[in-house]
N, C-alpha and C positions, 0 to 999 in steps of 0.2 A: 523472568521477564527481562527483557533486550532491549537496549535502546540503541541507536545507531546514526551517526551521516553517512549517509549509503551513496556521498560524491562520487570515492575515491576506490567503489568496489563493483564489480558485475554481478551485481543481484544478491541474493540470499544465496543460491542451492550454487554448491561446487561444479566447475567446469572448466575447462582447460584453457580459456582464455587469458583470464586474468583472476588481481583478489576476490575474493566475495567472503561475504559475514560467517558463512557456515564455515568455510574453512579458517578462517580467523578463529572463530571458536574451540573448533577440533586443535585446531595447534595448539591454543591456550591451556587446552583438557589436556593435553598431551603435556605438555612443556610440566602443568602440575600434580598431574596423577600418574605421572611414569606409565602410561598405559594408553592404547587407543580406545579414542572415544570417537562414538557416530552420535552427530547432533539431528536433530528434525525441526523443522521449523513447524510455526500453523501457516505461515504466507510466505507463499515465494514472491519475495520482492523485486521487481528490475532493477536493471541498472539505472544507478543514479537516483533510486526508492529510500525515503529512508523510513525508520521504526521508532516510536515510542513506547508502544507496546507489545513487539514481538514475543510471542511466546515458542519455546522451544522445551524439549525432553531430549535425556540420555541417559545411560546406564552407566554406573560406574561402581567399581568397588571400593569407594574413599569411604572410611570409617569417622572419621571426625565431625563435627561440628558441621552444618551445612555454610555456617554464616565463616568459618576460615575459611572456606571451598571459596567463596564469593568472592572473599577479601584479597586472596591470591589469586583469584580469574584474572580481576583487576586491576590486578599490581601488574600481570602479561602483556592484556590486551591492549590492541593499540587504542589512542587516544580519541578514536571519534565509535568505537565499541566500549559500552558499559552495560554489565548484569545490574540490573537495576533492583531487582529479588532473587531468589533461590528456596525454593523449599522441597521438601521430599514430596514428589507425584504420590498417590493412590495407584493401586497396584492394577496393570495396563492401561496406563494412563497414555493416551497420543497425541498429540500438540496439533495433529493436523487432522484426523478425524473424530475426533470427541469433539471440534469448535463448530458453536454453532451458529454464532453468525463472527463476521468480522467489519469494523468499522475503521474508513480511511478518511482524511481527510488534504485535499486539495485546496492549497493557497494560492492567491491571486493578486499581485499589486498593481492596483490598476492607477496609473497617475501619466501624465507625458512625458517627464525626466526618468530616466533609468535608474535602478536602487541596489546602489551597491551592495547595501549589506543584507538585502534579500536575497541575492543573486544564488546562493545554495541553496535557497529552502520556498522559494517561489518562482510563479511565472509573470513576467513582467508584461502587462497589455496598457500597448498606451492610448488605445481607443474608448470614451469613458463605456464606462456598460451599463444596462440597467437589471440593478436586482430582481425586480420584481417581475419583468420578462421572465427571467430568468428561473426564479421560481416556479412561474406557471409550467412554464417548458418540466420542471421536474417532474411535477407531481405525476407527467404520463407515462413517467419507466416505472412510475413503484407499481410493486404487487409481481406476481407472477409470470414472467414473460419470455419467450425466447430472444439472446439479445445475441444473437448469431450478425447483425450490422453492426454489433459495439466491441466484438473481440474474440479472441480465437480459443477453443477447448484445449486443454492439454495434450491431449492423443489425439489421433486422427478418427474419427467416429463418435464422440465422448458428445455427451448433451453438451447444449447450449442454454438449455430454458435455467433462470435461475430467479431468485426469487430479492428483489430490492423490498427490506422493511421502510426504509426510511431514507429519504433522498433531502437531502437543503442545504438552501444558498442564502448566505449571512452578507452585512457590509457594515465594517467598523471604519468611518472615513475611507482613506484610500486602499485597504485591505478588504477583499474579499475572500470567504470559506465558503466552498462545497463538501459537505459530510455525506456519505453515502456508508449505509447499513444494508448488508446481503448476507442472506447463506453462505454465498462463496461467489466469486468472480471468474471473468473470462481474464485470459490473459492482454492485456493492455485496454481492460471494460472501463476502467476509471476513467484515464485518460482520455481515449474517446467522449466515453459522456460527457466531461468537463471541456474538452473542447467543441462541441455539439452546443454548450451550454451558452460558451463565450459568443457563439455565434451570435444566438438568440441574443444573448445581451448587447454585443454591435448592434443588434436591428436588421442583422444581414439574414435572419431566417426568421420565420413565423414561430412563436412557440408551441403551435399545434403540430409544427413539423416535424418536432422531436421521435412525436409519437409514432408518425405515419413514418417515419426514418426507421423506428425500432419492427413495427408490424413489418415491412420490407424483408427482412433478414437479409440484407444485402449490404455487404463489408466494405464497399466500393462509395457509399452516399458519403460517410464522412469519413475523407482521408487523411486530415492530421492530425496528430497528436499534439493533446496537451504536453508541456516539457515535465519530464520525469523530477524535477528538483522542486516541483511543487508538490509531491505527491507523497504523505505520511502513512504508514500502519499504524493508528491509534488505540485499538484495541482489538482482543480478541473475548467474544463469550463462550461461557460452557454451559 
């Protein structure tokens, strides 16, 4: 399991842009098993995404102790990546399709002055909101639904319908959480809903409109995105 601030990186999965976590790790494997290692993630995270719960598999031939394996990743990795566990997988074990749902959560600081020391790990709304708008507007993504207006399939042709267990919006004074429990997600599905959400919670949309936004499949009703620095991988199930 992975932990990570996913400020300073492009995403989870390797590309030619810039850092990202996966290849952080590979070097890591590398630098201490003298040998190349291909990591897997269970969620590819965007840029500016970060993980609490990432989980990943790879193959290696380190004979030792899994717990030095760990304590040397450690010692490499840079300072906002941390292996938080390590244990030997069951045999074909896959980080990405063995999980069967995955839970994110989105934070929110809602107050008028800007917050500094949120500033990496949330989205700052200075409009108040209201929770409980807010909530109602959820409860109409959960359950099985095509959410082809909330984010894009990986491939060109690939479903859209996915399946939301559990959707909620929390307020601890001026912090707000949105936890969202799915099968699996579209690519930028969170964000989307949670800015859909905030709407609602301005007062700037009906919360019944959430719903008739998602029946649409239309990618065009809600065009911005929530900011990627509120956006955590909490966990993965199997």
């Amino acid at each position: 399991m992975v932990e990570y601030d996913g400020t300073a990186y492009y995403g989870f999965q390797v590309q030619a842009r810039g850092p990202t976590i996966q290849a952080a790790l590979e070097q890591a494997l590398a630098a201490v098993t003298q040998a190349e290692v291909r990591v897997v993630g269970a969620g590819r995270t965007d840029t500016g995404v970060h993980a609490l719960g990432q989980v990943i598999h790879f193959d290696t031939g380190w004979t030792r102790p899994v717990e030095v394996l760990q304590r040397a990743l450690n010692a490499v990795l840079p300072r906002d990546i941390a292996v938080r566990d390590l244990q030997v997988a069951p045999e074909g074990f896959h980080a990405r399709f063995d999980a069967r749902s995955r839970v994110y959560r989105y934070t929110i600081v809602n107050r008028p002055v800007r917050a500094p020391l949120w500033e990496r790990f949330a989205w700052h709304v200075r409009e108040p909101l209201d929770v409980d708008r807010m909530q109602i507007a959820a409860q109409g993504l959960v359950g099985t639904h095509d959410f082809a207006a909330f984010g894009h399939a990986m491939h060109a042709g690939a479903s859209t319908v996915r399946t939301v267990y559990t959707l909620e919006c929390r307020q601890a004074g001026d912090v707000f959480t949105v936890e969202i429990e799915a099968d699996a997600f579209l690519r930028q599905m969170v964000r989307r809903i949670v800015a859909g959400l905030v709407e609602v919670g301005r007062g700037r949309m009906a919360p019944e409109e959430l719903a008739v936004i998602r029946a649409s499949r239309d990618p065009t009703r809600i065009r911005t995105l929530a900011r990627a620095c509120g956006l955590c991988l909490i966990k993965v199930n199997y």
